[in-house]
C-alpha positions, 0 to 999 in steps of 0.5 A: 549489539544484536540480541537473538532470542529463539521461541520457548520450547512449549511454542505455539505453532500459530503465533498472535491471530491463529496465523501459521506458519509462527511469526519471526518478529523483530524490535529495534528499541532502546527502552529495556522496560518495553522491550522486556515486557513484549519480549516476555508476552512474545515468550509465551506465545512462542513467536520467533523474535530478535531485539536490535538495540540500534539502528540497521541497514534496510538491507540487513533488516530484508535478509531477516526474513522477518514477517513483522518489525516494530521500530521506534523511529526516534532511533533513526535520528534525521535519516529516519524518514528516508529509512522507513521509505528504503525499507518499505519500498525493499520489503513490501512483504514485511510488516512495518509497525512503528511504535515510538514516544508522542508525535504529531498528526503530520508525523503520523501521517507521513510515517503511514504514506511512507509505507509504514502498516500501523502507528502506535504512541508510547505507552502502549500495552504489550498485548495491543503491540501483538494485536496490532502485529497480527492483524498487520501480519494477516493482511501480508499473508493474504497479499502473499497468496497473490503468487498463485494467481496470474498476473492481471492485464489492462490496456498496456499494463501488465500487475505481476502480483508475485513480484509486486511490481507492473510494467508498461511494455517490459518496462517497471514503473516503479512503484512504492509497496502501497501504490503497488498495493493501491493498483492492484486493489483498482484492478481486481475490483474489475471495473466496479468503483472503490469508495474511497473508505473502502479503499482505506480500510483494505489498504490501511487496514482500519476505519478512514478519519474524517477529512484524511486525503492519503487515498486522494494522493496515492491515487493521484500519484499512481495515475501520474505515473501511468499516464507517463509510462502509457500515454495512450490509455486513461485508467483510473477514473474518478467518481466525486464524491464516491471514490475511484474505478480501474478501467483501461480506456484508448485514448486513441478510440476517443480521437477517432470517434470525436467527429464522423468523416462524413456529415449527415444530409443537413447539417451545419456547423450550429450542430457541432456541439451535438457532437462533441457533446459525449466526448465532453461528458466522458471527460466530466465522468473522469477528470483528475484529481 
């Protein structure tokens, strides 16, 4: 069964954080206690929300039209990982704040690699649950706001950022909403290298724990899959030790300049390492993970 629950009649506009227009929230739990207390502190805010009491098709939950969804995974039983990267991938403008009973270091991870926007473990406080809620839904509007601006061009890739998709000749890659999130970060920073805190913080929206290798393999898959949709270009280098930068280089470029058709007056083949050396050291600059 589906409870729907309207604002209060004395609503504020702006719901947590100052944001407008008002939140429309959704929670897919079971524990009556919490959800009567957040639904309660939601009342007095004036926030637009629903309890779901079981679980929802990733389908249903997008034509919600929800600005944010707390779910507790344990809901899901063994389909809840599959769910969590369904929904995500089919609503990457929706805030996905998984709240639910005690879980490991690697559940917490895989949940946050998936898509989801934030974790909290039960209990928790119902005014967190909101905060954590806002600043989740202020980072989606600010993505939203990539609709009036024009699509961004490197090399054979084209970042359509009111679609949350790119393409490589008309052709999709097929991105998850962070790798999406992650290639357009790359690229707007316009050639300047992206600490990999830097890239945690604006992507995860909080500081990177120590030792925390998610930006290292979302990197890592994302450039797999441009290097497959387009062969031909390099584009995410890797700075060791700091973090990363987004520059479409030819390949084609390097070919053609590795060794000059015509030799200089004295030359000999002693010499060859002269000239393969810049090639070698563009190399080193931009190995792979």
């Amino acid at each position: 069964m589906t409870e729907i629950m309207a604002a209060a009649p004395n609503a504020v506009p702006s719901g947590p954080g100052g944001s407008s227009p008002p939140l429309r929230i959704a929670v897919l739990d079971r524990d009556s206690g919490f959800v009567r207390v957040l639904g309660k502190r939601l009342d007095e805010l004036g926030c637009e929300y629903r309890v779901l009491d079981g679980p929802h098709p990733a389908e249903a939950i997008v034509s919600m039209r929800l600005s944010a969804l707390v779910v507790n995974l344990a809901l899901m039983g063994p389909q809840a990982w599959q769910w969590l990267e369904c929904l995500c991938d089919a609503a990457p403008e929706l805030g996905v704040i998984v709240c639910t009973g005690p879980s490991s270091v690697a559940q917490r991870v895989r949940g946050l690699r998936l898509g989801a926007d934030d974790w909290l473990t039960k209990p928790c406080h119902p005014e967190e649950v909101i905060a954590r809620v806002g600043s989740v839904v202020r980072r989606r509007r600010r993505f939203s706001h990539r609709g009036e601006m024009a699509a961004l061009m490197a090399g054979e890739v084209e970042i359509c950022r009111d679609r949350f998709q790119a393409f490589v000749s008309g052709a999709s890659l097929d991105l998850t909403r962070r790798e999406f999130e992650l290639v357009e970060l790359l690229a707007s920073a316009e050639g300047r290298v992206l600490e990999r805190e830097e890239i945690y913080s604006r992507l995860w929206g909080y500081t990177m724990v120590r030792g925390d290798r998610s930006v290292d393999v979302f990197v890592r898959k994302l450039r797999q899959k441009l290097e497959r949709a387009s062969p031909r270009w390099r584009y995410i280098h890797t700075h060791f030790g700091i973090g990363y930068r987004f520059a479409a280089e030819s390949l084609d470029v390097d070919a053609a300049v590795a060794v000059p058709e015509s030799l200089p007056v004295g030359w000999d083949a002693g010499d060859q390492g002269e000239v393969a050396r810049p090639q070698q050291e563009r190399e080193l600059t931009t190995d792979a993970i």
